[in-house]
VOGU-3710 file (C-alpha; in Angstrom, 3 decimals, decimal comma):
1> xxxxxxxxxx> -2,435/-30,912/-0,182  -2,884/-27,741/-2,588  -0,538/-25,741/-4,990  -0,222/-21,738/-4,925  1,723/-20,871/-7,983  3,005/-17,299/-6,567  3,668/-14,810/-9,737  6,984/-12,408/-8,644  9,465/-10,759/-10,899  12,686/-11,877/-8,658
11> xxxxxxxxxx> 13,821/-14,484/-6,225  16,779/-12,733/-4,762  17,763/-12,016/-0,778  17,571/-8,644/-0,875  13,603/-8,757/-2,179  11,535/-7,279/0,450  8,502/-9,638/-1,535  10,949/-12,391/-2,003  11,755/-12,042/1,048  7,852/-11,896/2,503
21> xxxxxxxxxx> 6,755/-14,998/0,558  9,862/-16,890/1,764  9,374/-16,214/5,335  5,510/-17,362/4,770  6,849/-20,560/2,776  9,003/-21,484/5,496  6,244/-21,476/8,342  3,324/-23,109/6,972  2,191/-26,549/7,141  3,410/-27,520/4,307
31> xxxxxxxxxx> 1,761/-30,782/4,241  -1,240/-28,711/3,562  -0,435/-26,238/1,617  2,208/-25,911/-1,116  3,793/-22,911/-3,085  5,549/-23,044/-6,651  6,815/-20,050/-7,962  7,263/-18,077/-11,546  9,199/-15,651/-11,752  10,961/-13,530/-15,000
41> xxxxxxxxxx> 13,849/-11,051/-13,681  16,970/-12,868/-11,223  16,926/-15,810/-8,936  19,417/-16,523/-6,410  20,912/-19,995/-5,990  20,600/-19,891/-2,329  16,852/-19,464/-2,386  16,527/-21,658/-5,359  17,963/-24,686/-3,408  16,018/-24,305/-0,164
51> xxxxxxxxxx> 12,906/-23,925/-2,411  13,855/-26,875/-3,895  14,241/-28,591/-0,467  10,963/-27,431/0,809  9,242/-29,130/-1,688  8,569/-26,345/-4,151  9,400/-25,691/-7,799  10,355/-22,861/-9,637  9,800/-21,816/-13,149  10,965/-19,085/-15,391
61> xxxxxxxxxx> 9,555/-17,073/-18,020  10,911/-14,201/-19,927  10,083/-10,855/-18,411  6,172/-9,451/-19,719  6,826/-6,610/-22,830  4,401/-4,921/-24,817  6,650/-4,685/-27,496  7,309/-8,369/-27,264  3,997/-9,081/-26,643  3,284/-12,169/-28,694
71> xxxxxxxxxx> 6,031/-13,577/-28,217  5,252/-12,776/-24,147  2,003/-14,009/-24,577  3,097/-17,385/-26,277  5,472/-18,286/-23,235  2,895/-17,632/-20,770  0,396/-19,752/-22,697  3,005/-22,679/-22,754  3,469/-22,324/-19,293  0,239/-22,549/-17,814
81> xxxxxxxxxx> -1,484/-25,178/-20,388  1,508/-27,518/-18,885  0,808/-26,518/-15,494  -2,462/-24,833/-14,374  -3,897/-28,445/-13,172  -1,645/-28,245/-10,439  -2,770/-25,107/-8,732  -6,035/-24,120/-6,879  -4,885/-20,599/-7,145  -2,154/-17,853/-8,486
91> xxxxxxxxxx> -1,184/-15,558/-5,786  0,255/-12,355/-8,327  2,737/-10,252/-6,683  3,412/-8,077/-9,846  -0,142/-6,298/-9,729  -0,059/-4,897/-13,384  -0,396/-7,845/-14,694  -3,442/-8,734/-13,319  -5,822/-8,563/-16,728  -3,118/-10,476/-18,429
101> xxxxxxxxxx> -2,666/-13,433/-15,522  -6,484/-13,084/-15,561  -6,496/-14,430/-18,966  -4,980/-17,455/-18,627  -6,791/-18,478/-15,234  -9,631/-18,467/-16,982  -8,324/-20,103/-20,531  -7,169/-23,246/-17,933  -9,858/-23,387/-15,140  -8,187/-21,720/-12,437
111> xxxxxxxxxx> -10,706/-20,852/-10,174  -8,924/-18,212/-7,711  -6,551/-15,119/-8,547  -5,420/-13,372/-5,496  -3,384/-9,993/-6,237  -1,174/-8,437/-3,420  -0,578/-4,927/-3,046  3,267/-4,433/-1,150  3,228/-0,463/-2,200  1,723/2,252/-2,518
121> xxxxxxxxxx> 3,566/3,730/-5,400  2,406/2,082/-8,846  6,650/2,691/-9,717  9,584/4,844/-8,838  10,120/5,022/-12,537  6,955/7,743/-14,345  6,951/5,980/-17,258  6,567/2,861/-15,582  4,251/4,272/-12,990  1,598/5,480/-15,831
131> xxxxxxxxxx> 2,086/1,729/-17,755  1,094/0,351/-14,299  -1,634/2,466/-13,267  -3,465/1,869/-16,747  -2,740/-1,643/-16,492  -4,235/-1,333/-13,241  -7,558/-0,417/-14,283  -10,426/-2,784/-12,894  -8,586/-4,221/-10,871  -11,621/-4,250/-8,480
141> xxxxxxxxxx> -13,082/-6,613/-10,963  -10,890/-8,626/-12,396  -9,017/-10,800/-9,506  -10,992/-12,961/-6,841  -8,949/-12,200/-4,192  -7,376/-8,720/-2,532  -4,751/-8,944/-0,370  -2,280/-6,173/0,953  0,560/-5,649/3,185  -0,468/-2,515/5,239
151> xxxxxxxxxx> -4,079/-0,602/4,855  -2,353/2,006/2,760  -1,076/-0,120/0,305  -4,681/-1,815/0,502  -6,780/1,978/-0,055  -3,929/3,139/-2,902  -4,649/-0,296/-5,175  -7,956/-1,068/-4,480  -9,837/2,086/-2,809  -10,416/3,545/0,416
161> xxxxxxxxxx> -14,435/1,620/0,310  -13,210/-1,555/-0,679  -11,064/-1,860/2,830  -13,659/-0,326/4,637  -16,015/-2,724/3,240  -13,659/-5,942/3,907  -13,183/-6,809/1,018  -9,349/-6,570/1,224  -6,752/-8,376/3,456  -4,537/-7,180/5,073
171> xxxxxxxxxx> -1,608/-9,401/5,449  1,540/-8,499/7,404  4,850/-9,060/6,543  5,626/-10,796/9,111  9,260/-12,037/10,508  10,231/-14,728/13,258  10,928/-12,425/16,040  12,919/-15,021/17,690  15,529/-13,866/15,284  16,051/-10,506/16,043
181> xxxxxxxxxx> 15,767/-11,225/19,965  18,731/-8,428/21,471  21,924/-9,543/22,538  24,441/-7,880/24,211  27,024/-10,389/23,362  26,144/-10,515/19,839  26,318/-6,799/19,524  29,839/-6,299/21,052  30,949/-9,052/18,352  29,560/-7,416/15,284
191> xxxxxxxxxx> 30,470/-4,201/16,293  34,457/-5,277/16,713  34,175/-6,980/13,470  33,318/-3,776/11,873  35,864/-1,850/13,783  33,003/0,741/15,558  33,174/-0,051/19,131  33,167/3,056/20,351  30,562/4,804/17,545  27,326/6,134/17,622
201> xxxxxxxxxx> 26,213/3,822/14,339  23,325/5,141/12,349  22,068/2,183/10,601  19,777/1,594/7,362  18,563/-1,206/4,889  17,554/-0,700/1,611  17,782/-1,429/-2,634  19,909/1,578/-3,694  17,272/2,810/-5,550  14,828/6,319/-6,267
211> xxxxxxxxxx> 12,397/4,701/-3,624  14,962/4,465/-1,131  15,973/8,113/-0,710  19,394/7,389/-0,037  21,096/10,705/-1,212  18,785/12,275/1,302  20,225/10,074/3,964  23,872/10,806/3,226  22,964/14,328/4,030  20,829/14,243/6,932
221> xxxxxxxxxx> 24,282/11,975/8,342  26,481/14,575/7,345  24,560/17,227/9,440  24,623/13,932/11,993  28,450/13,897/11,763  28,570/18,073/12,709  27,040/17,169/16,186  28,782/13,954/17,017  32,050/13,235/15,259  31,996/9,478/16,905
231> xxxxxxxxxx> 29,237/8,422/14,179  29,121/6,147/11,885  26,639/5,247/9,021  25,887/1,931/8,292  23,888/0,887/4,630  22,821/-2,399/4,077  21,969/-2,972/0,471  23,202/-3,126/-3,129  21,575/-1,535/-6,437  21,258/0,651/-9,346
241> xxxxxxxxxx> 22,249/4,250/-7,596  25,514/2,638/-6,004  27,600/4,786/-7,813  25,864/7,679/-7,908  25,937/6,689/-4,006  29,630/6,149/-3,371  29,940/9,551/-5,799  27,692/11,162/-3,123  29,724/9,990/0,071  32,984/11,564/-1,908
251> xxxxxxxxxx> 30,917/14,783/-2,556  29,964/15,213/0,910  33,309/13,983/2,661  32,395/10,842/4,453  34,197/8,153/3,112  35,811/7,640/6,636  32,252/7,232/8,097  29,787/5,414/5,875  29,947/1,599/5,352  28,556/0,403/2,497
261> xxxxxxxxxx> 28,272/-3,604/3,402  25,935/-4,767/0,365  23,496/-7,476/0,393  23,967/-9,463/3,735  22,281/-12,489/5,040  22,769/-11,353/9,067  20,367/-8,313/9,218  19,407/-9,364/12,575  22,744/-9,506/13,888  23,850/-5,737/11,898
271> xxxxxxxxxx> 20,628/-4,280/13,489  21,800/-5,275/17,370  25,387/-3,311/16,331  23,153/-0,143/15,563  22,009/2,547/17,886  19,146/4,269/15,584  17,370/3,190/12,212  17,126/5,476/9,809  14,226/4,947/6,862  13,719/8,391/4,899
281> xxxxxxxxxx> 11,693/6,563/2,630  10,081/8,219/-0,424  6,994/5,191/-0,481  6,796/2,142/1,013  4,032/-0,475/0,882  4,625/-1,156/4,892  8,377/-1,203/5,457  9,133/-4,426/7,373  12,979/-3,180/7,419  11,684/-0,828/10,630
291> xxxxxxxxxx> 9,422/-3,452/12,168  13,260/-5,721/12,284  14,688/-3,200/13,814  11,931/-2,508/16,200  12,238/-6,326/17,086  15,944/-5,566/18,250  15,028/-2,654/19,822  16,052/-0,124/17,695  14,320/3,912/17,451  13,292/4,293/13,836
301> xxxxxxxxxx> 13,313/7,667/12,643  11,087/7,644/9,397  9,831/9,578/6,833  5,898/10,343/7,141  5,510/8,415/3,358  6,341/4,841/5,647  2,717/4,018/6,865  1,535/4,429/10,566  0,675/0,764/11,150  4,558/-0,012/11,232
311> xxxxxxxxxx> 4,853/2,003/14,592  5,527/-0,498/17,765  5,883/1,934/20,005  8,910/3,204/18,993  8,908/5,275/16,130  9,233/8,933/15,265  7,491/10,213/11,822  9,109/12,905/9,970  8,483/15,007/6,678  10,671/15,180/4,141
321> xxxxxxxxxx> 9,806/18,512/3,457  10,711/19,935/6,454  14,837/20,817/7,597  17,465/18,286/7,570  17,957/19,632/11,197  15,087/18,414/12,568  15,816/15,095/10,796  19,389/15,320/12,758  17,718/16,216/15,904  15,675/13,373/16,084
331> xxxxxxxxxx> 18,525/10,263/15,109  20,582/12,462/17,706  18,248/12,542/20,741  17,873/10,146/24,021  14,430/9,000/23,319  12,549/7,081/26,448  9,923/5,506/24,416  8,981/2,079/25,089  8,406/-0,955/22,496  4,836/-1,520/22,440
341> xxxxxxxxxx> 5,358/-5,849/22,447  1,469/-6,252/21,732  1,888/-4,675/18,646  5,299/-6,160/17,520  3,419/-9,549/18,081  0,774/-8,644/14,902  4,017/-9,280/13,174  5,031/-12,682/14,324  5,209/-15,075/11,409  4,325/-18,138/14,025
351> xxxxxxxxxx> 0,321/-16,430/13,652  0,260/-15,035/10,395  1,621/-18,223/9,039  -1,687/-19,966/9,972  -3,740/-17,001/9,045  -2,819/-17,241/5,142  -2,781/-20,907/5,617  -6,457/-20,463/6,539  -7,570/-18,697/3,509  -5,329/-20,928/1,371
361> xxxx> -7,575/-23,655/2,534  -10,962/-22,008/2,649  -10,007/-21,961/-0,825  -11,373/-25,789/-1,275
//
Protein backbone atom coordinates (compact mmCIF):
# COMPACT_ATOMS: atom_id res chain seq x y z
CA UNK A 1 0.00 0.00 0.00
CA UNK A 2 1.19 3.77 -0.66
CA UNK A 3 0.61 7.20 1.13
CA UNK A 4 -0.56 10.52 -0.80
CA UNK A 5 -0.16 13.27 1.67
CA UNK A 6 -2.81 15.74 -0.13
CA UNK A 7 -1.77 19.60 0.71
CA UNK A 8 -5.42 21.73 1.03
CA UNK A 9 -6.11 24.82 3.01
CA UNK A 10 -9.65 23.44 4.50
CA UNK A 11 -11.48 20.27 5.29
CA UNK A 12 -14.96 21.59 5.52
CA UNK A 13 -18.44 20.30 3.63
CA UNK A 14 -19.00 23.08 1.78
CA UNK A 15 -15.26 22.79 -0.05
CA UNK A 16 -15.82 22.16 -3.61
CA UNK A 17 -11.80 20.59 -3.28
CA UNK A 18 -12.64 19.13 0.02
CA UNK A 19 -15.29 17.98 -1.29
CA UNK A 20 -13.46 16.47 -4.71
CA UNK A 21 -10.70 14.70 -2.74
CA UNK A 22 -13.31 13.21 -0.37
CA UNK A 23 -15.44 11.77 -2.98
CA UNK A 24 -12.03 10.27 -4.60
CA UNK A 25 -10.97 8.99 -0.96
CA UNK A 26 -14.09 7.28 -0.54
CA UNK A 27 -13.97 5.18 -3.89
CA UNK A 28 -10.60 3.91 -4.21
CA UNK A 29 -9.11 0.75 -3.23
CA UNK A 30 -7.92 1.72 -0.39
CA UNK A 31 -5.95 -1.29 0.28
CA UNK A 32 -3.81 0.10 -2.40
CA UNK A 33 -3.67 3.33 -2.12
CA UNK A 34 -3.87 5.63 0.92
CA UNK A 35 -4.40 9.48 1.45
CA UNK A 36 -3.30 11.64 4.60
CA UNK A 37 -4.03 15.07 4.57
CA UNK A 38 -2.45 18.67 5.77
CA UNK A 39 -4.26 21.20 5.87
CA UNK A 40 -3.88 25.04 7.67
CA UNK A 41 -7.39 27.02 7.55
CA UNK A 42 -10.84 24.93 9.22
CA UNK A 43 -11.64 21.30 9.50
CA UNK A 44 -14.93 19.94 10.14
CA UNK A 45 -15.51 17.20 12.71
CA UNK A 46 -17.70 15.29 10.47
CA UNK A 47 -15.06 14.84 7.82
CA UNK A 48 -12.38 14.53 10.37
CA UNK A 49 -14.01 11.34 11.85
CA UNK A 50 -14.82 9.51 8.61
CA UNK A 51 -11.19 10.31 7.59
CA UNK A 52 -10.23 8.89 10.57
CA UNK A 53 -12.37 5.76 9.87
CA UNK A 54 -11.10 5.31 6.42
CA UNK A 55 -7.84 4.85 7.53
CA UNK A 56 -6.37 8.28 6.96
CA UNK A 57 -4.73 10.93 9.14
CA UNK A 58 -4.85 14.43 9.28
CA UNK A 59 -2.39 17.01 10.27
CA UNK A 60 -2.38 20.69 10.81
CA UNK A 61 -0.09 23.42 10.25
CA UNK A 62 -0.47 27.08 10.67
CA UNK A 63 -1.62 28.84 7.54
CA UNK A 64 1.74 29.81 4.95
CA UNK A 65 2.67 33.93 5.57
CA UNK A 66 5.34 35.82 4.17
CA UNK A 67 5.42 37.93 6.97
CA UNK A 68 5.62 34.93 9.21
CA UNK A 69 7.76 33.28 7.08
CA UNK A 70 10.32 31.67 9.35
CA UNK A 71 8.34 30.88 11.63
CA UNK A 72 6.06 29.22 8.49
CA UNK A 73 8.96 27.71 7.25
CA UNK A 74 10.04 26.08 10.66
CA UNK A 75 6.54 24.26 11.04
CA UNK A 76 6.64 22.93 7.67
CA UNK A 77 10.18 21.65 8.19
CA UNK A 78 8.99 19.86 11.47
CA UNK A 79 6.31 18.43 9.71
CA UNK A 80 7.73 16.75 6.91
CA UNK A 81 11.25 15.56 8.56
CA UNK A 82 8.63 13.52 10.94
CA UNK A 83 6.69 12.40 8.11
CA UNK A 84 7.94 12.46 4.48
CA UNK A 85 9.00 8.55 4.78
CA UNK A 86 5.54 7.77 4.67
CA UNK A 87 4.53 9.19 1.36
CA UNK A 88 5.45 8.30 -2.30
CA UNK A 89 4.00 11.59 -3.25
CA UNK A 90 2.29 15.15 -2.18
CA UNK A 91 -0.69 15.83 -4.22
CA UNK A 92 -0.79 20.11 -3.58
CA UNK A 93 -4.13 21.52 -3.95
CA UNK A 94 -3.04 25.12 -2.93
CA UNK A 95 -0.95 25.73 -6.26
CA UNK A 96 1.07 28.83 -4.96
CA UNK A 97 2.83 27.02 -2.93
CA UNK A 98 4.33 24.89 -5.20
CA UNK A 99 8.24 26.30 -5.00
CA UNK A 100 7.84 26.23 -1.30
CA UNK A 101 6.27 22.37 -1.03
CA UNK A 102 8.97 21.83 -3.69
CA UNK A 103 11.52 22.52 -1.15
CA UNK A 104 10.88 20.19 1.25
CA UNK A 105 10.20 17.16 -1.23
CA UNK A 106 13.39 17.46 -2.16
CA UNK A 107 15.14 18.28 1.49
CA UNK A 108 13.31 14.59 2.49
CA UNK A 109 13.45 12.41 -0.72
CA UNK A 110 10.10 12.72 -1.96
CA UNK A 111 10.25 11.68 -5.30
CA UNK A 112 6.75 12.95 -6.85
CA UNK A 113 4.89 16.45 -6.47
CA UNK A 114 1.68 16.53 -8.30
CA UNK A 115 -0.06 20.14 -8.34
CA UNK A 116 -3.85 20.42 -9.23
CA UNK A 117 -5.32 23.24 -10.89
CA UNK A 118 -9.44 23.50 -9.66
CA UNK A 119 -9.62 27.30 -11.20
CA UNK A 120 -8.94 29.36 -13.44
CA UNK A 121 -8.71 32.50 -11.45
CA UNK A 122 -5.25 32.71 -9.48
CA UNK A 123 -7.88 34.61 -6.54
CA UNK A 124 -11.06 36.56 -6.23
CA UNK A 125 -9.06 38.78 -3.97
CA UNK A 126 -6.21 41.26 -6.49
CA UNK A 127 -3.90 41.35 -3.99
CA UNK A 128 -4.02 37.82 -3.51
CA UNK A 129 -4.36 37.10 -7.17
CA UNK A 130 -0.86 39.00 -8.01
CA UNK A 131 0.89 37.04 -4.67
CA UNK A 132 -0.34 33.87 -6.47
CA UNK A 133 0.47 34.45 -9.93
CA UNK A 134 4.21 35.39 -8.93
CA UNK A 135 4.31 32.54 -6.75
CA UNK A 136 3.19 30.75 -9.65
CA UNK A 137 6.06 31.31 -11.75
CA UNK A 138 7.76 28.00 -13.14
CA UNK A 139 5.43 26.16 -12.27
CA UNK A 140 6.06 24.20 -15.54
CA UNK A 141 9.27 23.25 -13.91
CA UNK A 142 9.08 22.84 -10.64
CA UNK A 143 6.33 19.95 -9.84
CA UNK A 144 6.49 16.33 -11.44
CA UNK A 145 3.11 16.02 -11.94
CA UNK A 146 0.11 18.35 -13.63
CA UNK A 147 -3.15 17.60 -12.97
CA UNK A 148 -6.42 19.73 -13.52
CA UNK A 149 -10.05 19.61 -13.14
CA UNK A 150 -11.36 20.87 -16.58
CA UNK A 151 -8.93 21.84 -19.74
CA UNK A 152 -9.40 25.47 -18.85
CA UNK A 153 -8.23 25.30 -15.56
CA UNK A 154 -5.38 23.01 -17.14
CA UNK A 155 -4.35 25.95 -20.21
CA UNK A 156 -4.81 29.03 -17.41
CA UNK A 157 -2.03 27.25 -14.84
CA UNK A 158 0.08 25.52 -16.98
CA UNK A 159 -0.37 26.81 -20.78
CA UNK A 160 -2.39 26.18 -23.67
CA UNK A 161 1.02 23.76 -25.24
CA UNK A 162 1.49 21.95 -22.23
CA UNK A 163 -2.28 20.33 -22.56
CA UNK A 164 -1.94 20.06 -26.05
CA UNK A 165 1.22 18.30 -25.58
CA UNK A 166 -0.20 15.83 -22.70
CA UNK A 167 1.55 16.75 -20.37
CA UNK A 168 -1.41 17.69 -18.09
CA UNK A 169 -4.34 15.61 -16.65
CA UNK A 170 -7.27 16.23 -16.70
CA UNK A 171 -9.13 14.86 -13.82
CA UNK A 172 -12.88 15.27 -13.29
CA UNK A 173 -14.58 16.00 -10.36
CA UNK A 174 -16.43 13.39 -10.33
CA UNK A 175 -19.69 12.45 -8.05
CA UNK A 176 -21.58 9.01 -7.49
CA UNK A 177 -24.42 9.58 -9.75
CA UNK A 178 -26.36 7.03 -7.98
CA UNK A 179 -26.93 9.82 -5.57
CA UNK A 180 -28.56 12.29 -7.41
CA UNK A 181 -30.76 9.57 -9.34
CA UNK A 182 -34.51 11.73 -9.68
CA UNK A 183 -37.26 10.96 -7.58
CA UNK A 184 -40.55 12.01 -7.71
CA UNK A 185 -41.29 10.97 -4.24
CA UNK A 186 -38.32 12.53 -2.84
CA UNK A 187 -39.08 15.78 -4.51
CA UNK A 188 -42.73 16.17 -3.29
CA UNK A 189 -41.15 15.58 0.35
CA UNK A 190 -38.50 18.23 0.24
CA UNK A 191 -40.55 20.54 -1.40
CA UNK A 192 -43.46 20.32 1.55
CA UNK A 193 -40.75 20.57 4.02
CA UNK A 194 -39.80 23.85 2.64
CA UNK A 195 -43.32 24.99 2.26
CA UNK A 196 -43.00 25.54 -1.94
CA UNK A 197 -45.29 23.05 -3.35
CA UNK A 198 -46.78 24.95 -5.65
CA UNK A 199 -43.46 27.28 -6.76
CA UNK A 200 -41.47 27.62 -9.62
CA UNK A 201 -38.00 27.20 -7.35
CA UNK A 202 -34.91 28.69 -8.86
CA UNK A 203 -32.19 26.91 -7.18
CA UNK A 204 -28.29 27.62 -6.62
CA UNK A 205 -25.16 26.36 -4.60
CA UNK A 206 -22.40 28.28 -3.75
CA UNK A 207 -19.62 29.97 -0.92
CA UNK A 208 -21.14 33.46 -0.53
CA UNK A 209 -18.30 34.87 -1.90
CA UNK A 210 -16.86 37.58 -4.96
CA UNK A 211 -16.47 34.32 -7.14
CA UNK A 212 -19.90 33.38 -6.68
CA UNK A 213 -21.73 36.38 -8.16
CA UNK A 214 -24.47 36.19 -5.91
CA UNK A 215 -25.68 39.91 -5.90
CA UNK A 216 -26.01 39.36 -9.60
CA UNK A 217 -28.30 36.47 -8.94
CA UNK A 218 -30.61 38.27 -6.54
CA UNK A 219 -31.27 40.53 -9.42
CA UNK A 220 -31.61 38.46 -12.35
CA UNK A 221 -34.52 36.62 -9.65
CA UNK A 222 -36.04 39.77 -9.04
CA UNK A 223 -36.62 40.41 -12.83
CA UNK A 224 -37.59 36.38 -12.44
CA UNK A 225 -40.20 37.32 -9.79
CA UNK A 226 -41.84 40.28 -12.42
CA UNK A 227 -42.81 37.36 -14.83
CA UNK A 228 -43.89 34.67 -12.45
CA UNK A 229 -44.93 35.73 -8.97
CA UNK A 230 -45.13 31.77 -7.93
CA UNK A 231 -41.11 31.73 -7.70
CA UNK A 232 -39.02 31.05 -5.34
CA UNK A 233 -35.15 31.27 -4.94
CA UNK A 234 -33.38 28.77 -3.29
CA UNK A 235 -29.31 29.40 -2.07
CA UNK A 236 -27.43 26.75 -0.74
CA UNK A 237 -24.33 28.00 0.95
CA UNK A 238 -22.83 30.04 3.79
CA UNK A 239 -19.85 32.73 3.68
CA UNK A 240 -18.21 35.98 3.90
CA UNK A 241 -20.88 38.23 1.71
CA UNK A 242 -23.91 36.80 3.84
CA UNK A 243 -24.72 39.98 5.06
CA UNK A 244 -24.06 42.01 2.45
CA UNK A 245 -26.44 39.16 0.90
CA UNK A 246 -29.40 39.20 3.26
CA UNK A 247 -28.80 43.34 2.99
CA UNK A 248 -29.29 42.75 -0.78
CA UNK A 249 -32.58 40.56 -0.56
CA UNK A 250 -34.00 43.62 1.82
CA UNK A 251 -32.80 46.14 -0.87
CA UNK A 252 -34.48 44.46 -3.60
CA UNK A 253 -37.77 43.27 -1.71
CA UNK A 254 -37.57 39.54 -1.63
CA UNK A 255 -37.39 38.45 1.69
CA UNK A 256 -40.75 36.53 1.11
CA UNK A 257 -39.04 34.63 -1.80
CA UNK A 258 -35.40 33.76 -1.26
CA UNK A 259 -34.31 30.94 1.14
CA UNK A 260 -31.17 31.16 2.40
CA UNK A 261 -30.66 27.33 3.83
CA UNK A 262 -26.72 27.46 4.56
CA UNK A 263 -24.37 24.68 4.37
CA UNK A 264 -26.45 21.39 3.91
CA UNK A 265 -25.40 17.85 3.69
CA UNK A 266 -28.65 16.77 1.23
CA UNK A 267 -27.70 18.65 -2.03
CA UNK A 268 -28.96 15.80 -3.93
CA UNK A 269 -32.20 15.74 -2.37
CA UNK A 270 -32.54 20.12 -2.55
CA UNK A 271 -31.59 19.76 -6.29
CA UNK A 272 -34.75 17.16 -7.11
CA UNK A 273 -37.10 20.12 -5.22
CA UNK A 274 -35.70 22.63 -7.94
CA UNK A 275 -37.00 23.35 -11.36
CA UNK A 276 -33.82 25.34 -12.90
CA UNK A 277 -30.08 25.84 -11.66
CA UNK A 278 -28.85 28.93 -11.72
CA UNK A 279 -24.71 29.40 -11.75
CA UNK A 280 -23.83 33.15 -12.83
CA UNK A 281 -20.47 32.40 -11.97
CA UNK A 282 -17.68 35.01 -12.24
CA UNK A 283 -14.74 31.87 -12.64
CA UNK A 284 -14.89 28.53 -11.98
CA UNK A 285 -12.22 25.84 -12.34
CA UNK A 286 -15.12 23.30 -13.77
CA UNK A 287 -18.18 23.80 -11.59
CA UNK A 288 -19.26 20.31 -10.44
CA UNK A 289 -22.34 22.17 -8.60
CA UNK A 290 -24.04 22.12 -12.42
CA UNK A 291 -22.82 18.65 -13.36
CA UNK A 292 -25.16 17.58 -9.71
CA UNK A 293 -27.76 19.16 -10.93
CA UNK A 294 -27.49 17.86 -14.40
CA UNK A 295 -27.43 14.33 -12.67
CA UNK A 296 -31.04 15.16 -11.27
CA UNK A 297 -32.06 16.52 -14.25
CA UNK A 298 -31.98 19.94 -13.76
CA UNK A 299 -31.47 22.99 -16.88
CA UNK A 300 -28.45 24.98 -15.80
CA UNK A 301 -28.45 28.39 -16.91
CA UNK A 302 -24.71 29.58 -16.60
CA UNK A 303 -22.56 32.24 -17.05
CA UNK A 304 -20.09 31.83 -20.20
CA UNK A 305 -16.90 32.16 -17.39
CA UNK A 306 -18.20 28.21 -16.20
CA UNK A 307 -16.19 26.08 -18.81
CA UNK A 308 -17.86 24.21 -21.80
CA UNK A 309 -16.79 20.70 -20.76
CA UNK A 310 -19.47 20.88 -17.85
CA UNK A 311 -22.34 20.83 -20.54
CA UNK A 312 -24.34 17.26 -20.50
CA UNK A 313 -26.61 18.15 -22.76
CA UNK A 314 -28.42 20.40 -20.89
CA UNK A 315 -27.01 23.61 -20.43
CA UNK A 316 -27.50 27.14 -21.67
CA UNK A 317 -24.28 29.61 -21.62
CA UNK A 318 -24.84 33.16 -20.97
CA UNK A 319 -22.71 36.48 -20.70
CA UNK A 320 -22.67 38.44 -17.98
CA UNK A 321 -22.34 41.34 -19.93
CA UNK A 322 -25.28 41.13 -21.71
CA UNK A 323 -29.20 42.17 -20.09
CA UNK A 324 -30.51 40.69 -17.02
CA UNK A 325 -33.54 39.99 -19.37
CA UNK A 326 -32.10 37.63 -21.36
CA UNK A 327 -30.72 36.01 -18.17
CA UNK A 328 -34.63 35.95 -17.01
CA UNK A 329 -35.68 34.66 -20.29
CA UNK A 330 -33.69 31.78 -20.23
CA UNK A 331 -34.41 30.37 -16.20
CA UNK A 332 -38.09 31.26 -17.41
CA UNK A 333 -38.40 29.21 -20.63
CA UNK A 334 -39.74 25.43 -21.39
CA UNK A 335 -36.54 24.10 -22.67
CA UNK A 336 -36.80 20.46 -24.59
CA UNK A 337 -33.22 19.65 -24.38
CA UNK A 338 -32.21 16.28 -23.56
CA UNK A 339 -29.41 15.03 -20.94
CA UNK A 340 -26.67 13.80 -22.95
CA UNK A 341 -26.08 10.36 -20.33
CA UNK A 342 -22.71 9.55 -22.28
CA UNK A 343 -21.35 12.56 -21.17
CA UNK A 344 -22.74 12.69 -17.54
CA UNK A 345 -20.99 9.20 -17.29
CA UNK A 346 -17.20 11.03 -17.78
CA UNK A 347 -18.27 12.14 -14.38
CA UNK A 348 -18.99 8.97 -12.55
CA UNK A 349 -16.67 8.58 -9.60
CA UNK A 350 -17.05 4.49 -9.99
CA UNK A 351 -14.30 5.20 -13.31
CA UNK A 352 -12.44 8.05 -12.31
CA UNK A 353 -11.82 6.45 -9.01
CA UNK A 354 -9.65 3.79 -10.77
CA UNK A 355 -8.23 6.26 -13.17
CA UNK A 356 -6.29 8.32 -10.33
CA UNK A 357 -5.80 5.07 -8.63
CA UNK A 358 -3.85 4.14 -11.77
CA UNK A 359 -1.46 6.93 -11.79
CA UNK A 360 -1.18 6.73 -7.99
CA UNK A 361 0.30 3.38 -8.66
CA UNK A 362 2.30 3.92 -11.81
CA UNK A 363 3.87 6.00 -9.32
CA UNK A 364 6.01 2.79 -7.96
Amino acid sequence: MIRILHIISSLTIDSGVASFVMNYYRNIDRNEVQFDFLYFVKLDKELLNEIKRLGGNVYFVNKPSLKHILKTYWEFDKFFKNNACKYIAVHLHEVYLVHFIKHFCKKYSIKYLITHAHTTKYSDNPKNALRNKIMCLGLNHTATNYFACSKAAGEFYYGKRAVEKGLVKVIPNAIDLKKYKFSQVVREKVRKTLNIEDKFVVGHIGRMAPQKNQKFLLKIFADVRKENSKAVLLIIGDGPLRNDLENEITRLKLKDSVILLGVRNDVPELLMAMDVFVLPSLFEGLGIVAIEAQATGLKCILSENVPKEVDCGICEFVSLNTYIRSWSNCILKNDKSLLNYKLLDLYSIESASKKIESIYLNLL
